[in-house]
mmCIF file of the C-alpha atoms, coordinates in Angstrom:
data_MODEL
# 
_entry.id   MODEL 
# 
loop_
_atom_site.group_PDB 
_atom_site.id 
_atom_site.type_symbol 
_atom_site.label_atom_id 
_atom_site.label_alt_id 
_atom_site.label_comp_id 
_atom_site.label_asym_id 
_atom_site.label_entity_id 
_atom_site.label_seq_id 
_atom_site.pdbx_PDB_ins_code 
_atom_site.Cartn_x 
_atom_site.Cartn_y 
_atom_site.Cartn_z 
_atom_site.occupancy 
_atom_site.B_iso_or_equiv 
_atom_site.pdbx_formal_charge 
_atom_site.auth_seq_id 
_atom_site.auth_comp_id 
_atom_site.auth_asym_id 
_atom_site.auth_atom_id 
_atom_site.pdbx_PDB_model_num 
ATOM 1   C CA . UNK A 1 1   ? 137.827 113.262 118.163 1.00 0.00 ? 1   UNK A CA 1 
ATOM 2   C CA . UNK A 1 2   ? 139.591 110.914 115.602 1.00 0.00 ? 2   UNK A CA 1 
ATOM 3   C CA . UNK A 1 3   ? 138.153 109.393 113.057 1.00 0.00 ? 3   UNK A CA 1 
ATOM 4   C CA . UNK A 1 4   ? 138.461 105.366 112.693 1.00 0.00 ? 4   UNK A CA 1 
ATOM 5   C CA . UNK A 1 5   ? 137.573 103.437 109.074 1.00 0.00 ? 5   UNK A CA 1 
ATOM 6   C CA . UNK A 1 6   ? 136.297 100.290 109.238 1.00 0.00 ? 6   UNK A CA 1 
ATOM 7   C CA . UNK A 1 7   ? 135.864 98.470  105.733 1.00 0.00 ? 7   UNK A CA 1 
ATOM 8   C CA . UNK A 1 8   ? 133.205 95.316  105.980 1.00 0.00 ? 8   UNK A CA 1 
ATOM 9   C CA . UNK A 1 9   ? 131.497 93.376  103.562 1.00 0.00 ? 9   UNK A CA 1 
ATOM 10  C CA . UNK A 1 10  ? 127.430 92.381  104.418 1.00 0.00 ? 10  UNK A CA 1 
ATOM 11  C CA . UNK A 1 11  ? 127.979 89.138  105.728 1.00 0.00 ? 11  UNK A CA 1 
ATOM 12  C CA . UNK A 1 12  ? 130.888 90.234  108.192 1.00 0.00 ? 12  UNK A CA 1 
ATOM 13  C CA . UNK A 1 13  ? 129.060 92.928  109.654 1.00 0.00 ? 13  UNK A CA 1 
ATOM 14  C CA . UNK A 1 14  ? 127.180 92.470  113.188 1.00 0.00 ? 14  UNK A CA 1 
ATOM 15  C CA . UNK A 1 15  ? 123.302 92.325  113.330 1.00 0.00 ? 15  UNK A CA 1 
ATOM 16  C CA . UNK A 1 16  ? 123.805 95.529  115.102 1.00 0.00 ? 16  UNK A CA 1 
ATOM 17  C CA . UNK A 1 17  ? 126.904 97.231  113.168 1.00 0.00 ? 17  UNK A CA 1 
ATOM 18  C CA . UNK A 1 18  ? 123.857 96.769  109.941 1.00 0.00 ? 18  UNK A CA 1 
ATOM 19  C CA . UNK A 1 19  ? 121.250 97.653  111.911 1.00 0.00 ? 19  UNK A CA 1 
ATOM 20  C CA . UNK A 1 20  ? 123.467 101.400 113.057 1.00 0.00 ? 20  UNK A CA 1 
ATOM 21  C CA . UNK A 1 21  ? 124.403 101.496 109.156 1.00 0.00 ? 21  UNK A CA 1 
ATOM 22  C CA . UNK A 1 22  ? 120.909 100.981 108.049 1.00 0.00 ? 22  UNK A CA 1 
ATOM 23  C CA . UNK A 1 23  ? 119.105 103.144 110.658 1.00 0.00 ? 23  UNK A CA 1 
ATOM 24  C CA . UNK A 1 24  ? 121.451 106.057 109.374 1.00 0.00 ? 24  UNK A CA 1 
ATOM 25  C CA . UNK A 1 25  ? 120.806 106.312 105.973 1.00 0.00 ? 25  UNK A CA 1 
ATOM 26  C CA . UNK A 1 26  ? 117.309 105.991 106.362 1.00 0.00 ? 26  UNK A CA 1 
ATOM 27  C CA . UNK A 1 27  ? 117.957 108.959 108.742 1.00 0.00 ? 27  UNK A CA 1 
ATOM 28  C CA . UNK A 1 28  ? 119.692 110.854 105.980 1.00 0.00 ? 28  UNK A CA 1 
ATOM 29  C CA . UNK A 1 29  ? 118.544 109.645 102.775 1.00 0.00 ? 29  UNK A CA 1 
ATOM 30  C CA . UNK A 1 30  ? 115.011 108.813 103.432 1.00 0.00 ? 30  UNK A CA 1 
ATOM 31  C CA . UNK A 1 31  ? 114.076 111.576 106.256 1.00 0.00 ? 31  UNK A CA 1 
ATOM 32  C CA . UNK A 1 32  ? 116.401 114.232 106.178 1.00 0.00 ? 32  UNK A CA 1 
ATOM 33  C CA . UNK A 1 33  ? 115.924 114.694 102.179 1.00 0.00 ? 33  UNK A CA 1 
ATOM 34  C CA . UNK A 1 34  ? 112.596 113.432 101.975 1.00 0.00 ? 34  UNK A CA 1 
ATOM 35  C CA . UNK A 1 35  ? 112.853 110.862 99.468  1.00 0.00 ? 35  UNK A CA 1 
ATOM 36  C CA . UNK A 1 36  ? 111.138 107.950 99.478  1.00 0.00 ? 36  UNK A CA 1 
ATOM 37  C CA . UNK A 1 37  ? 112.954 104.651 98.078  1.00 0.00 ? 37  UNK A CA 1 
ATOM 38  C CA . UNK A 1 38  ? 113.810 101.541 98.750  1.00 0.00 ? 38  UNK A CA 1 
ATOM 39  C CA . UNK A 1 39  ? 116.875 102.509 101.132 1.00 0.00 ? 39  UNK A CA 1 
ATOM 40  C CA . UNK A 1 40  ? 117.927 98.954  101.162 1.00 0.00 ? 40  UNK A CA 1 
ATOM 41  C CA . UNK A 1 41  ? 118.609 97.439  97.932  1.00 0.00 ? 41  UNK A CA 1 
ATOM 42  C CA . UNK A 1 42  ? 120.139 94.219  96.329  1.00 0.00 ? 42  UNK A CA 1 
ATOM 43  C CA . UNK A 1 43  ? 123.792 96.312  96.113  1.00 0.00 ? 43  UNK A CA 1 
ATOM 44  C CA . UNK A 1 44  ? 123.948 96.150  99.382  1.00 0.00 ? 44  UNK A CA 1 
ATOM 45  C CA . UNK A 1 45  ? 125.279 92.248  99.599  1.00 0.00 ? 45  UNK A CA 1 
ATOM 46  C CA . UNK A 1 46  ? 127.352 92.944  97.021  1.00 0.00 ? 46  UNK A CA 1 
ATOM 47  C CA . UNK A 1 47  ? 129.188 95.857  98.391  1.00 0.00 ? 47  UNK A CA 1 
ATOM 48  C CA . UNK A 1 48  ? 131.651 96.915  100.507 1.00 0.00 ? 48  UNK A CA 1 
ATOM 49  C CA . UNK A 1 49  ? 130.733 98.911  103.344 1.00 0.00 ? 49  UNK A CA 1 
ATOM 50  C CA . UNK A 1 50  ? 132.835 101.768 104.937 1.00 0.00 ? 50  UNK A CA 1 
ATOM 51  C CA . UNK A 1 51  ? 131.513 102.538 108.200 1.00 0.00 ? 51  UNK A CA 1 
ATOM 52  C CA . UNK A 1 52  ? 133.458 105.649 109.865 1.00 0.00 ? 52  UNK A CA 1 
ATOM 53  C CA . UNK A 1 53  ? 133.110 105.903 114.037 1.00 0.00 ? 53  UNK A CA 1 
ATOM 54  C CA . UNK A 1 54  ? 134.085 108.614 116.417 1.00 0.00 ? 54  UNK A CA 1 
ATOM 55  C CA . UNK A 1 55  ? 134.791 107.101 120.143 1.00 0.00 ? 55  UNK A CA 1 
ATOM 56  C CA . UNK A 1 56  ? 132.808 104.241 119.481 1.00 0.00 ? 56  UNK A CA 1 
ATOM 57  C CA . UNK A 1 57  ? 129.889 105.745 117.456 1.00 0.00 ? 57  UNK A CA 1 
ATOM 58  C CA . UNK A 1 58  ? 128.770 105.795 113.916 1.00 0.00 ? 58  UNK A CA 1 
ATOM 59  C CA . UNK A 1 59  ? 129.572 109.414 112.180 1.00 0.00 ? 59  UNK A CA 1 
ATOM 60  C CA . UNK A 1 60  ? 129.484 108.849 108.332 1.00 0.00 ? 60  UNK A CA 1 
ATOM 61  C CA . UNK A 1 61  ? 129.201 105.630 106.436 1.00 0.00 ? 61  UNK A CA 1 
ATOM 62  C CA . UNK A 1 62  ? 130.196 104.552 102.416 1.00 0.00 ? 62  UNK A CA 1 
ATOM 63  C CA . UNK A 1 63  ? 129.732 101.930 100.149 1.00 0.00 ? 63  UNK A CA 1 
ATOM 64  C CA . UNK A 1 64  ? 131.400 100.876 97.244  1.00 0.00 ? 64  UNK A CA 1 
ATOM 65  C CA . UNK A 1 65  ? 130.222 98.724  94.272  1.00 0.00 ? 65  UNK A CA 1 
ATOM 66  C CA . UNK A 1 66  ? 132.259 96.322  92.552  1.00 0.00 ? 66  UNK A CA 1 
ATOM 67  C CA . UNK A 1 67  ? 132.966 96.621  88.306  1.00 0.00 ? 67  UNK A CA 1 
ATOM 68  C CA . UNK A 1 68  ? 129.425 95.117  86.528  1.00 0.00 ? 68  UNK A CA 1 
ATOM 69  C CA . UNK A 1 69  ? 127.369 95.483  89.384  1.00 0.00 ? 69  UNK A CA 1 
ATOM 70  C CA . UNK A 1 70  ? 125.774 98.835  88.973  1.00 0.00 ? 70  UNK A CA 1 
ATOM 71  C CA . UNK A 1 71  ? 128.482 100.177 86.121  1.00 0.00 ? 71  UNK A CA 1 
ATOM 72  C CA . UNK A 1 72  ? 130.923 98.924  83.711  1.00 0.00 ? 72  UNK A CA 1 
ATOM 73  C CA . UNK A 1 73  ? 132.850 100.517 86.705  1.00 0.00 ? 73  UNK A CA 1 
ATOM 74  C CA . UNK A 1 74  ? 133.347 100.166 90.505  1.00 0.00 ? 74  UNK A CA 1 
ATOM 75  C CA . UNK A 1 75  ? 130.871 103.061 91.958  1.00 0.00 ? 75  UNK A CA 1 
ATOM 76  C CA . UNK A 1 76  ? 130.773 104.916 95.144  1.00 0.00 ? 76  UNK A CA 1 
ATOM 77  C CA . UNK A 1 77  ? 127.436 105.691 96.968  1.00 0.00 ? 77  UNK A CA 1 
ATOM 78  C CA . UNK A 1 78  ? 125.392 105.990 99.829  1.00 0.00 ? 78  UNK A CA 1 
ATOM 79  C CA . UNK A 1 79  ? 128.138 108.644 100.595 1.00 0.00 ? 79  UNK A CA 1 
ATOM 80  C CA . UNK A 1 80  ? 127.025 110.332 103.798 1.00 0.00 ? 80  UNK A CA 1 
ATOM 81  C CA . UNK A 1 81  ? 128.092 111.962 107.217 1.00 0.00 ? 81  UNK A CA 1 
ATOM 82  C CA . UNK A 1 82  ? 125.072 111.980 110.170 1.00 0.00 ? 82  UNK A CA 1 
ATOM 83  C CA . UNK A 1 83  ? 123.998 115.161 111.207 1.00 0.00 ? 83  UNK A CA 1 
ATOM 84  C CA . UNK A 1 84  ? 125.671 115.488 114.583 1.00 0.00 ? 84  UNK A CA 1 
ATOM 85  C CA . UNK A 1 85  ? 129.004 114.823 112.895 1.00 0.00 ? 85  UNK A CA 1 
ATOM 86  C CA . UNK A 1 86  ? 129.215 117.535 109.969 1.00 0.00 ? 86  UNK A CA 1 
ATOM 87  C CA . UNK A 1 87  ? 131.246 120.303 110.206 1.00 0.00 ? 87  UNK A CA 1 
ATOM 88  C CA . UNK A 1 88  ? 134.343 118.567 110.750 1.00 0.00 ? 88  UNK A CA 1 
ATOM 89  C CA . UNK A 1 89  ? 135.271 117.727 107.264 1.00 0.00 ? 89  UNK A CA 1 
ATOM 90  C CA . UNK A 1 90  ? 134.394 114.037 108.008 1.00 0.00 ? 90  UNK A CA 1 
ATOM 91  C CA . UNK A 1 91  ? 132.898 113.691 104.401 1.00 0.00 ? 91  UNK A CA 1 
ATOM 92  C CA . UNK A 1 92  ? 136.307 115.079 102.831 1.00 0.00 ? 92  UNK A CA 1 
ATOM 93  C CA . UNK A 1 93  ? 138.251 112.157 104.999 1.00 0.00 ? 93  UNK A CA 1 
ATOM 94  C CA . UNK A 1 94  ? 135.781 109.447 104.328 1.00 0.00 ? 94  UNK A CA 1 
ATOM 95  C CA . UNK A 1 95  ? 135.782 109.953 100.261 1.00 0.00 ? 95  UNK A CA 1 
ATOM 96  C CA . UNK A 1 96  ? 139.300 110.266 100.089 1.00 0.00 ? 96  UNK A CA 1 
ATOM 97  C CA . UNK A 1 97  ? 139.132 106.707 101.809 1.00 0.00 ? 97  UNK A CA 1 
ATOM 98  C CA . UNK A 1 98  ? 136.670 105.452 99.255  1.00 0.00 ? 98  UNK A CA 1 
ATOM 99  C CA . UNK A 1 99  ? 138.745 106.866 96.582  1.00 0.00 ? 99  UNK A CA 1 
ATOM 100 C CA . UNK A 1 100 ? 141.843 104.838 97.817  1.00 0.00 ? 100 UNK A CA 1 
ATOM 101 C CA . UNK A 1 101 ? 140.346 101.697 98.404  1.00 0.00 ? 101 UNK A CA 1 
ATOM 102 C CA . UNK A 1 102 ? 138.290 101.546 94.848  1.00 0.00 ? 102 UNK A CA 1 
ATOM 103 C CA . UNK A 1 103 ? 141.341 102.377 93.421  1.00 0.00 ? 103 UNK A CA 1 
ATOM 104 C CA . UNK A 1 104 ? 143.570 99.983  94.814  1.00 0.00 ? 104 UNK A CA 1 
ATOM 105 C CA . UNK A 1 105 ? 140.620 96.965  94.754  1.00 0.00 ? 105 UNK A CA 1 
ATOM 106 C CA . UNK A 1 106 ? 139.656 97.323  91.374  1.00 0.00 ? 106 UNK A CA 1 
ATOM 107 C CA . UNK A 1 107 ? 143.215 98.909  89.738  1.00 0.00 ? 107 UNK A CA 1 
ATOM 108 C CA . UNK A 1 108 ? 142.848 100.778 86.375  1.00 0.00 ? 108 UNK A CA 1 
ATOM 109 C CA . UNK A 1 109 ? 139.163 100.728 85.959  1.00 0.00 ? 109 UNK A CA 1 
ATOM 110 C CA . UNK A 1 110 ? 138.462 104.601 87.457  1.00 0.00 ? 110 UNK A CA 1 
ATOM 111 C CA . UNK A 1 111 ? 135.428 105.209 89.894  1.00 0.00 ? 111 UNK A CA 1 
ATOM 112 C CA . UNK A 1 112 ? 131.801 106.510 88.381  1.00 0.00 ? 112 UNK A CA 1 
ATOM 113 C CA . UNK A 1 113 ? 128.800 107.824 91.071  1.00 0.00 ? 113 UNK A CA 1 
ATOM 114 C CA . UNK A 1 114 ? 125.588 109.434 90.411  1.00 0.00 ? 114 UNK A CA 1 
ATOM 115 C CA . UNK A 1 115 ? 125.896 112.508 92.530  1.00 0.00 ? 115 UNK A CA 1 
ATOM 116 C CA . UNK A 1 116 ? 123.600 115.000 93.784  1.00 0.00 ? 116 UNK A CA 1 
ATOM 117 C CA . UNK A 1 117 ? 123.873 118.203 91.829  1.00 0.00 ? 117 UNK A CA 1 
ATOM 118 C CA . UNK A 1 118 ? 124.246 120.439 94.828  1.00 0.00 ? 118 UNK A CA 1 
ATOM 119 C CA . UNK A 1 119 ? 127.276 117.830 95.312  1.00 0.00 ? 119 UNK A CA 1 
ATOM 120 C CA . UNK A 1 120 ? 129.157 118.900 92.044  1.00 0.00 ? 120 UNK A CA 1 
ATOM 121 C CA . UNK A 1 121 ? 131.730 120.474 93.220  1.00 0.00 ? 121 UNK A CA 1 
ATOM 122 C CA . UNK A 1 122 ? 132.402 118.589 96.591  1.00 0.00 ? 122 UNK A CA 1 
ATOM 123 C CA . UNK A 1 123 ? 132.853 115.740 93.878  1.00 0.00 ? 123 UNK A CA 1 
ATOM 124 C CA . UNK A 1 124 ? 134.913 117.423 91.239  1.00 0.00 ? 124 UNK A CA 1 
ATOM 125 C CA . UNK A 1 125 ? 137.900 118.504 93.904  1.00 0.00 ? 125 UNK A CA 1 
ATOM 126 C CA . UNK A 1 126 ? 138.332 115.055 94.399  1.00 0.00 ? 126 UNK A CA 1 
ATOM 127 C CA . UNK A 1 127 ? 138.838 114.644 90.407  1.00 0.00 ? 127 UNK A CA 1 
ATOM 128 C CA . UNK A 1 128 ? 135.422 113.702 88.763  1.00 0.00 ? 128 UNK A CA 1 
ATOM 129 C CA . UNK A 1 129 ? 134.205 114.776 85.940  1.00 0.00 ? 129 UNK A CA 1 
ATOM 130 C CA . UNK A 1 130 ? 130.863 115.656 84.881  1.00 0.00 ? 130 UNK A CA 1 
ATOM 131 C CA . UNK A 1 131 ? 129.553 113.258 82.632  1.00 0.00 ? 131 UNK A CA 1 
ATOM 132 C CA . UNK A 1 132 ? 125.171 113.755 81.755  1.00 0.00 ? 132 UNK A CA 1 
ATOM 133 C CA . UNK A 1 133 ? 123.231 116.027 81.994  1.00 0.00 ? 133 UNK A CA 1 
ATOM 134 C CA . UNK A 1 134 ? 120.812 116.637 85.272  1.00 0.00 ? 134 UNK A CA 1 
ATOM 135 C CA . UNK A 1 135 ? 118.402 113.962 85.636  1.00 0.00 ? 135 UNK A CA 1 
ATOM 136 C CA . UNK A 1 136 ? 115.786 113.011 88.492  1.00 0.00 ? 136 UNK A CA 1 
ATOM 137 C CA . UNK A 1 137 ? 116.567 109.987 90.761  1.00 0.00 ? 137 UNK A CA 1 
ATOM 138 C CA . UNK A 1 138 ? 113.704 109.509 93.628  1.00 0.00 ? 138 UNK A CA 1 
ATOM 139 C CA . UNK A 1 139 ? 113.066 113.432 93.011  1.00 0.00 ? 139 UNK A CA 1 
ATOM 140 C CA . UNK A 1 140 ? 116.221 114.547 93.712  1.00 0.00 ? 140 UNK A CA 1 
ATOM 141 C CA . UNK A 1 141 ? 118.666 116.178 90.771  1.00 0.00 ? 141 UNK A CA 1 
ATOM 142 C CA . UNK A 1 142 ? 121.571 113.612 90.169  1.00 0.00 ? 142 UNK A CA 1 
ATOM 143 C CA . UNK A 1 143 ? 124.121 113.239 87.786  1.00 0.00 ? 143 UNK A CA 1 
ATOM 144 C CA . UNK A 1 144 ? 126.810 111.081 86.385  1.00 0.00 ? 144 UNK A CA 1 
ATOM 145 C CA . UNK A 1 145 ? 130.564 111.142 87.299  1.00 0.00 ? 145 UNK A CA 1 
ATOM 146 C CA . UNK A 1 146 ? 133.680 110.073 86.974  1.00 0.00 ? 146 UNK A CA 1 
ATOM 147 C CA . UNK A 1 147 ? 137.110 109.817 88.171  1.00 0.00 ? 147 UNK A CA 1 
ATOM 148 C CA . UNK A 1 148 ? 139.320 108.760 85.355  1.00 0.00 ? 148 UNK A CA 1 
ATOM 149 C CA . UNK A 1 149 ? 142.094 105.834 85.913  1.00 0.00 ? 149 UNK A CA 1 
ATOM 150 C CA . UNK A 1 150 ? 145.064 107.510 88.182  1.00 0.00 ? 150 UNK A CA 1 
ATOM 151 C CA . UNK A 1 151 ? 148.227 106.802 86.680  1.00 0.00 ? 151 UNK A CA 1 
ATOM 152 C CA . UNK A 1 152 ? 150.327 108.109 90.075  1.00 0.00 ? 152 UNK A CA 1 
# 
């Protein structure tokens, strides 16, 4: 099963390419951790979207947020891999995508997410850095991160 990236912005994804993207973070985000929030918000036209597909089928999706629009920097989110997917280090492959684009779309400004604490150290072996304390974001623990400018 190989993995295949597929980097979109809103308007040139399909009514049904959204509609798959949508349908599984609500699945993850919403169901799966039991958090109710607005799944859909007003990043979502702004952002780019990463949608990753095995044989034709969503497995994990991404987003990343432009410089100003959420932080002073460009932010990763919505980072997640559906359920019949995990275990085959999908999540590893699909941030280290994120990382690369963000990077070279927005040179020089390093990447900052709001992670899930049980997330801490999936985050830090990709080079973030703690930077808040714990706090509570739709009653889940989150906190700050970031990934300072890479100078390779």
């Amino acid at each position: 099963m190989s993995l295949r990236f597929c980097w979109s912005r809103l308007d040139e994804l399909s009514t049904r390419e959204f509609y798959e993207i949508v349908k599984a973070r609500i699945a993850v985000f919403v169901v799966e951790q039991r958090c109710a929030y607005q799944e859909i918000d007003e990043l979502d036209p702004l952002a780019w979207h990463l949608s990753a597909t095995v044989d034709g089928q969503l497995a994990a999706y991404i987003r990343v947020v432009g410089p100003g629009d959420k932080f002073s920097e460009p932010s990763i989110g919505r980072v997640m891999t559906l359920k019949a997917f995990r275990g085959h280090q999908y999540g590893r492959a699909l941030m280290s995508e994120a990382i690369r684009f963000t990077e070279q779309t927005y040179p020089g400004l390093g990447i900052k997410i709001g992670a899930q604490v049980y997330l801490n150290a999936f985050y830090e072996s990709f080079g973030f850095e703690r930077i808040s304390e714990p706090y509570d974001e739709d009653g889940i623990p989150h906190i700050d991160m970031v990934k300072p400018v890479s100078h390779a």
